[in-house]
C-alpha positions in Angstrom: 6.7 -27.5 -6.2 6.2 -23.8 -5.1 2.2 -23.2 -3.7 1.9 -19.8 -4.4 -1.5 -18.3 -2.4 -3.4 -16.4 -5.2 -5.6 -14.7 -2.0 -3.7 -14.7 1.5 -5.1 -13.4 4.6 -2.6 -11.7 7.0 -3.8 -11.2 10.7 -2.1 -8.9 13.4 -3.6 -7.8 16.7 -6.2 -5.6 15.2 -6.2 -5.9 11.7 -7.0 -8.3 9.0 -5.2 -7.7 5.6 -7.2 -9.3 2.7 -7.9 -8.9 -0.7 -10.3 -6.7 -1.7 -14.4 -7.5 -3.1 -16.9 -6.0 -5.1 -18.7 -5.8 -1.7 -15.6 -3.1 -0.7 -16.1 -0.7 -3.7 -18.2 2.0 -2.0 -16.2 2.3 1.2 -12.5 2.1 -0.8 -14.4 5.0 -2.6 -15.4 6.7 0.2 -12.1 6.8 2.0 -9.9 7.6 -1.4 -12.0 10.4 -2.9 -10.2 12.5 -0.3 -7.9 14.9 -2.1 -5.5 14.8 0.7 -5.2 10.6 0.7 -4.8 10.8 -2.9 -2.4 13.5 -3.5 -0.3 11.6 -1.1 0.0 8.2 -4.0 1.6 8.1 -7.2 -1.3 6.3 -8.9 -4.5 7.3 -7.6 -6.8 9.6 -9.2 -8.7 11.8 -7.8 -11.7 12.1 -8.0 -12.3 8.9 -7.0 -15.3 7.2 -7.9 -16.7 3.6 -7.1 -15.9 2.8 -10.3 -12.8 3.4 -9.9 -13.0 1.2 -6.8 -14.5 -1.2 -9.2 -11.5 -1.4 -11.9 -9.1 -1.8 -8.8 -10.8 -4.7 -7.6 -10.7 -6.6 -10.8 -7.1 -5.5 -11.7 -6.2 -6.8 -8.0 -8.0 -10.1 -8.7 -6.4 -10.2 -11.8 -2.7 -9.7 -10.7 -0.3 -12.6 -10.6 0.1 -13.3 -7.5 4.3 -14.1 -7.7 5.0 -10.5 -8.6 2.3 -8.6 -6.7 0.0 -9.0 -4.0 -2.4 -6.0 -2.8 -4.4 -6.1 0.3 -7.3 -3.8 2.0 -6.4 -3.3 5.5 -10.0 -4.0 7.7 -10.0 -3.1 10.9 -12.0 -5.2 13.6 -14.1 -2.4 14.6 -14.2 0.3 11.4 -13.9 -2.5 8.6 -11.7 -1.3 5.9 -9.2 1.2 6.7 -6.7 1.3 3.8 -5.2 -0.4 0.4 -1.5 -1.7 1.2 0.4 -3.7 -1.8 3.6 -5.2 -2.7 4.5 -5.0 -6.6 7.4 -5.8 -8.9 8.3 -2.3 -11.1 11.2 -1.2 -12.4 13.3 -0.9 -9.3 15.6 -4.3 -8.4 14.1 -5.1 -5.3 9.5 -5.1 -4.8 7.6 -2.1 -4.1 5.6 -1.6 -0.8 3.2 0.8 -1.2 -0.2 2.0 0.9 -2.3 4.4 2.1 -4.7 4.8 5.2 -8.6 6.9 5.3 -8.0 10.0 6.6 -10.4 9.2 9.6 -7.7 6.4 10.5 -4.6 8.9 10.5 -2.7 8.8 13.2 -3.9 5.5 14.8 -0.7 3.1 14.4 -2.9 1.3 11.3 -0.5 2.0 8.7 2.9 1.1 10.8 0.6 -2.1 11.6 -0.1 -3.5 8.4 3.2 -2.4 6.8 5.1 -4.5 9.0 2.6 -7.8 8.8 3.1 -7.3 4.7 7.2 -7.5 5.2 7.1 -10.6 7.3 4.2 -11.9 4.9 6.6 -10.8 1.9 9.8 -12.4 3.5 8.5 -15.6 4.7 5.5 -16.7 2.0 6.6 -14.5 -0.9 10.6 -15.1 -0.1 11.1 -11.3 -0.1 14.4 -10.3 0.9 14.5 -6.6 -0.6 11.7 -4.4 -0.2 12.1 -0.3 -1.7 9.0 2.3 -0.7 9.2 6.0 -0.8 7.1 8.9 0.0 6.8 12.2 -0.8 9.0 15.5 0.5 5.6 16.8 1.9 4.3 13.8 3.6 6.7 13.1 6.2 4.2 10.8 8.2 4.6 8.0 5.6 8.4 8.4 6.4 8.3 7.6 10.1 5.8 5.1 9.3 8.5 3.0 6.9 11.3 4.0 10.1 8.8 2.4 12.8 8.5 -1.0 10.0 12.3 -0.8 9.1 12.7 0.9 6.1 16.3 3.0 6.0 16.5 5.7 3.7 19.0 5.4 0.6 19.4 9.1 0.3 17.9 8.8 -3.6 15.6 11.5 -4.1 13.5 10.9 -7.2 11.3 13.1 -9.7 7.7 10.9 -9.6 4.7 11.5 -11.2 1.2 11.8 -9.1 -2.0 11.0 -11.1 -3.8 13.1 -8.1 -1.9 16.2 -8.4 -1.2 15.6 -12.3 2.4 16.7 -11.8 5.8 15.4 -10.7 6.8 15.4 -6.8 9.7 14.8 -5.0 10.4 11.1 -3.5 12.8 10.2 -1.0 13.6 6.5 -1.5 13.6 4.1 1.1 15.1 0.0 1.2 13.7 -2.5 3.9 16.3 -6.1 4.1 15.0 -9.4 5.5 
């Protein structure tokens, strides 16, 4: 019989990945109200309000946990840092996706907690596929999915942004176990 954990903890050398609590709703608001984090996500509004914070805390609670699992990224010092999540969608393979506060930018966080979810995702979740992609203007998520593994598949896709209420250009990317 497959145990499937419906709230795992990850741990790396300076982070704790974790699922997110009612207790995290002002600070997750705090950090994605920024126009500049959200415009960089395909699903984020913005603004960003704690109630927002608040229906993304009970939709992670409620999602089952053998075709997604989403994570805050606390740091041992600054507490939470970031949302990462893996998520079945239309593509063959599980999506990775994440984002980091903008007063974490810069820091290794993201590169951090990208590669704890893969190993998480290939070893608990039996993950051996993983697609991501970011957008033309945000080449820092790019190097980040290089540093964790990620090749690009030279697919450019058309995707929509709730923050900037428009389409943007994606370049795909495909991690393998």
């Amino acid at each position: 019989m497959c145990v499937i954990e419906t709230s795992p903890v990850i741990e790396t050398r300076r982070l704790l990945l974790r699922a997110p609590g009612m207790q995290d709703c002002s600070r997750i608001a705090a950090m994605a109200n920024d126009v500049d984090v959200a415009r960089m996500t395909l699903r984020m509004p913005h603004p960003f309000g704690v109630g927002d914070a608040e229906a993304f805390v009970v939709a992670v609670a409620g999602q089952d946990p053998a075709r997604a699992s989403t994570f805050l990224i606390e740091h041992e010092d600054h507490g939470p840092v970031g949302v990462i999540g893996l998520f079945e969608d239309s593509d063959p393979a599980p999506e990775a996706g994440y984002w980091i506060g903008r007063d974490f930018w810069g820091r290794g966080y993201a590169t951090e907690a990208v590669e704890a979810a893969l190993v998480w995702a290939s070893r608990r979740w039996k993950r051996r596929a993983l697609v991501a992609g970011h957008f033309d203007d945000n080449p820092a998520s790019g190097r980040v999915l290089e540093k964790a593994g990620f090749l690009y598949t030279g697919e450019v896709r058309k995707e929509f942004s709730r923050a900037r209420n428009a389409p943007v250009r994606t370049r795909r990317m495909v991690w393998l176990a």
